[in-house]
C-alpha positions as CSV (number, residue, x, y, z in Angstrom):
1,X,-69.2,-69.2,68.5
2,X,-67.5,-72.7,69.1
3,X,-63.7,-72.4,67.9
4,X,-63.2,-74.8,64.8
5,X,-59.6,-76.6,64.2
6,X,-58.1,-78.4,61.1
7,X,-56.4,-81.9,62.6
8,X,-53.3,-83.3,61.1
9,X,-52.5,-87.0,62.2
10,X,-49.5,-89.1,61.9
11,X,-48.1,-91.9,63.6
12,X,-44.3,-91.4,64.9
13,X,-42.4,-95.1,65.7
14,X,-40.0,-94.4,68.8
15,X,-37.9,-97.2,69.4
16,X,-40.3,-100.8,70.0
17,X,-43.5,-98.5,70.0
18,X,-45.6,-96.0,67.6
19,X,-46.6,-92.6,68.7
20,X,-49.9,-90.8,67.2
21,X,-49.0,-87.4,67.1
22,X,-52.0,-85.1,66.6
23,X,-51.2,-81.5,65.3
24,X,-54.3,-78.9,66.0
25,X,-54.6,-75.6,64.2
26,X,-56.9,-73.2,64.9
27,X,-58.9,-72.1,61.7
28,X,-59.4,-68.2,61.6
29,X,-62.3,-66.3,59.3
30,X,-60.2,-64.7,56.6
31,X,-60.2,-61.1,58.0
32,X,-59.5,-62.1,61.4
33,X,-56.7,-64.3,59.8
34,X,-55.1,-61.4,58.1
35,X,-55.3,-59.4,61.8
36,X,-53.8,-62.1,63.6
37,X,-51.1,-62.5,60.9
38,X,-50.0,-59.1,61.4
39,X,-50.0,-58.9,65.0
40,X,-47.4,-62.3,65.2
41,X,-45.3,-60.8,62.9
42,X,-45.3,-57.1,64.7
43,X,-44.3,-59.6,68.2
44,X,-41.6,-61.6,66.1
45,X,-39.9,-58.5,65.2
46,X,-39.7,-57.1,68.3
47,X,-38.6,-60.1,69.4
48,X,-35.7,-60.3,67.2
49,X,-34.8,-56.3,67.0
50,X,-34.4,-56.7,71.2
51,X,-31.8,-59.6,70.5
52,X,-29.7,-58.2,67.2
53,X,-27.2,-56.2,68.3
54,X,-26.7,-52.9,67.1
């Protein structure tokens, strides 16, 4: 199964020149969605409970 993305485009000006910024997001079936939701957030707080002190 090829992966599918949703593109967001936008051109950025930076000084004299423009910039096309192209922003790719992978698109998930919805119950792989809702299992990869969980798992970043079960990462995130682990990553903030190590740094919060106690």
């Amino acid at each position: 199964m090829a992966a599918t993305y949703d593109t967001e485009t936008f051109r950025q000006r930076y000084r004299d020149r423009y910039i096309l910024v192209e922003n790719l997001t992978l698109v998930y079936p919805q119950e792989k969605r809702e299992k990869v939701k969980k798992e970043i957030e079960e990462r995130l707080y682990d990553v903030f409970c190590k740094y919060t002190p106690n």
